[in-house]
N, C-alpha and C positions, 0 to 999 in steps of 0.2 A: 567833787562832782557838782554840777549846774543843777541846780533841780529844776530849774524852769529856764531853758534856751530863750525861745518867745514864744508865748504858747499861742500867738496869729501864726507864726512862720512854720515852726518845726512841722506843722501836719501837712503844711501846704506847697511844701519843697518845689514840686513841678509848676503850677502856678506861679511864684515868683520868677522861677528861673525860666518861663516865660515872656515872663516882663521884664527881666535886666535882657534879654536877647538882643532887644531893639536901645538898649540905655548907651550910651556912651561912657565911658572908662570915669572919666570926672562925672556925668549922672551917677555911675553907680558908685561911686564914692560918697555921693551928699547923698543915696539912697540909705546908705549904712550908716551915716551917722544922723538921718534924719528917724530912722527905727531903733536904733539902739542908743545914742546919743551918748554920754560918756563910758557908755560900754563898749563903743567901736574903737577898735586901735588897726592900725597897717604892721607890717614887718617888713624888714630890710636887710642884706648880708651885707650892700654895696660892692655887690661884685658885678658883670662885665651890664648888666644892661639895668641895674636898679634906680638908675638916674630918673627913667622913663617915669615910674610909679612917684619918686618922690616929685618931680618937677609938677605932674599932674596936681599933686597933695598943695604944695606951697602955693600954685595958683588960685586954691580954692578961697574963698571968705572963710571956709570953716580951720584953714592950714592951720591954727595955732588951736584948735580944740579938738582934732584928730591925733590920739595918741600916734609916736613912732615910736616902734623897739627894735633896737637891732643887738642882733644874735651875736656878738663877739664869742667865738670858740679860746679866743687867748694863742691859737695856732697860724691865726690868718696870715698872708705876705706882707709886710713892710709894705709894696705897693699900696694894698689892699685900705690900710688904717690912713697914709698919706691920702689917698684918693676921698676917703671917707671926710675928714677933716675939711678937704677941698668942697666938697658938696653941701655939707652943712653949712659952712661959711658963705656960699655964694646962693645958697635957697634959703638962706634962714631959718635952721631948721632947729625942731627943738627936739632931740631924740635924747631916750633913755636908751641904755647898755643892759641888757640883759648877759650874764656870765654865770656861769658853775662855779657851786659851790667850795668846789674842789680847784685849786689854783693848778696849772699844767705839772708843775715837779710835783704836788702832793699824788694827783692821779696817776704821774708813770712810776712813783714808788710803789702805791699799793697793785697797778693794775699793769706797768709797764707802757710801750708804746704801741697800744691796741691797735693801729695802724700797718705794722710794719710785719703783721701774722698771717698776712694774706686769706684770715675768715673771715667769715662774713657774721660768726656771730661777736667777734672780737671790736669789729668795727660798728656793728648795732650797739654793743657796750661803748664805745665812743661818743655815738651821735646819741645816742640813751643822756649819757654824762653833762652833753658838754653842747647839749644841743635843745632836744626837746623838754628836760626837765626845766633849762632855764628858760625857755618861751616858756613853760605851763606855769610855773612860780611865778612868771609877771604877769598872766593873762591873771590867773587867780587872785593877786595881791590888789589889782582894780577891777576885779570881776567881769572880764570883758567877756561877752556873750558872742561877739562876730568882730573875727579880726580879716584884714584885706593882705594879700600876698600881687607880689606881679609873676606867679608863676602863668606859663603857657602852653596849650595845646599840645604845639611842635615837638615841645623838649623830651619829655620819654615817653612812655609807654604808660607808666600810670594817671599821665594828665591829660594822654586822650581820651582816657574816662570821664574826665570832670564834667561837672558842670559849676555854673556859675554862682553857683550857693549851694553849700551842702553841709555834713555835719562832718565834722573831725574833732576825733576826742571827747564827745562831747558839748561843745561849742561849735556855732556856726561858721562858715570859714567862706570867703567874699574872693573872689579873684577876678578885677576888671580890665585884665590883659589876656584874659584866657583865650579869645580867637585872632590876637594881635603874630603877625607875620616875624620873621626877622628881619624885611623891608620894612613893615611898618615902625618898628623900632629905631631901624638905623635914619629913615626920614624924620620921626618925632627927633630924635637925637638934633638933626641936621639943624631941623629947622629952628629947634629953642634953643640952638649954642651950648648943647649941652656938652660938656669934657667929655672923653672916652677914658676909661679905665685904663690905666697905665700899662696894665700887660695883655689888652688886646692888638696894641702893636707891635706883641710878640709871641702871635697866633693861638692866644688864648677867646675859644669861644664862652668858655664858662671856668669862673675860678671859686672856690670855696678855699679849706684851708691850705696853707704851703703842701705838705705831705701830700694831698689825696689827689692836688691837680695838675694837670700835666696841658701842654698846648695841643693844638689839633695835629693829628698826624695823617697817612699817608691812609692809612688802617681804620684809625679812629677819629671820631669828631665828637660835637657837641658832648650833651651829658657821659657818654662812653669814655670821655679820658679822663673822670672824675674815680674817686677810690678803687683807682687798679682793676677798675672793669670788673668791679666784685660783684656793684650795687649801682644805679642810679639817682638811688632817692636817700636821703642824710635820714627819714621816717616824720621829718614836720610836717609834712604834705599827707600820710598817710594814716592810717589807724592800726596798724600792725606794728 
């Protein structure tokens, strides 16, 4: 546990997120790292819209002192790692892998394929495993006090809560996409040449691992055709 977030910010929550209201998405990026400075890191899956967040990052002066960690579950698509590769290579990116301890065959020996049970506490033992433990072992290993996500508004139901700095876990947590459209996404995309994710031209609005995602359907879209429509949220976004 942090014992001291920042002890200007933590009291002052509303106040700030005041003032990132009016920030723009790269302001509030040098905002986080000009408060917290080697304690700020971003996070990344590289799934169908993370280009946005990183392209923002590499244009800054600070791109090479802003940590990246991206969450490899060790389940993702084929697509998924190619695309990754893609993005690093053409933003110049310098990202660390955060992974579970536990390699995929050791986990489905002791625990099976907690996916495939259709609970939802089988699948919080999943995203437990293979998810938030390894964010929290990397947040802790460089002691990051506020880390940035490109989660948004739109997507479920628990990010129409947010605001634009809040406390998670513990630690502060930074989101400069949070009132960004999916127009506005697909114009940023347009306009930096940024690639699209391989399997949204096969009607994927949102992909995490192989198992849990499915393309948009007739019924369902967005976050809804993520793990079987149990849960929306993997729990990185959340405190429960």
């Amino acid at each position: 546990m942090i014992e001291n977030i920042h002890k200007d910010i933590k009291p002052n929550l509303k106040k700030y997120n005041q003032e990132l209201i009016d920030m723009t998405a790269q302001e509030m990026l040098s905002w986080g790292y000009k408060e917290f400075d080697n304690q700020f890191a971003i996070t990344t899956s590289f799934g169908i819209q993370s280009s946005v967040l990183l392209d923002i990052v590499s244009k800054l002066s600070l791109q090479k002192k802003i940590k990246i960690f991206w969450i490899d579950t060790g389940y993702l698509p084929p697509e998924t790692y190619h695309y990754a590769e893609k993005l690093i290579k053409n933003l110049s990116l310098e990202i660390e892998v955060l992974q579970s301890e536990l390699s995929p065959a050791r986990m489905e020996a002791m625990y099976g394929k907690l996916w495939e049970t259709n609970k939802k506490s089988d699948l919080d033992k999943y995203h437990e495993l293979r998810k938030i433990k390894p964010l929290e072992n990397g947040l802790k290993k460089y002691n990051i006090q506020c880390w940035g996500s490109g989660v948004r508004s739109s997507q479920t139901q628990n990010r129409k809560e947010m605001k634009f700095l809040d406390v998670i876990r513990q630690r502060l947590s930074l989101r400069p996409l949070l009132n960004w459209t999916s127009k506005d996404i697909f114009y940023y995309m347009e306009e930096n040449n940024l690639p699209a994710h391989p399997l949204f031209n096969k009607g994927y609005s949102t992909v995490g691992d192989w198992h849990s995602s499915t393309p948009d359907g007739k019924q369902t879209k967005g976050r809804a055709t993520r793990f079987g429509g149990i849960k929306q949220e993997c729990g990185i976004h959340t405190n429960n």
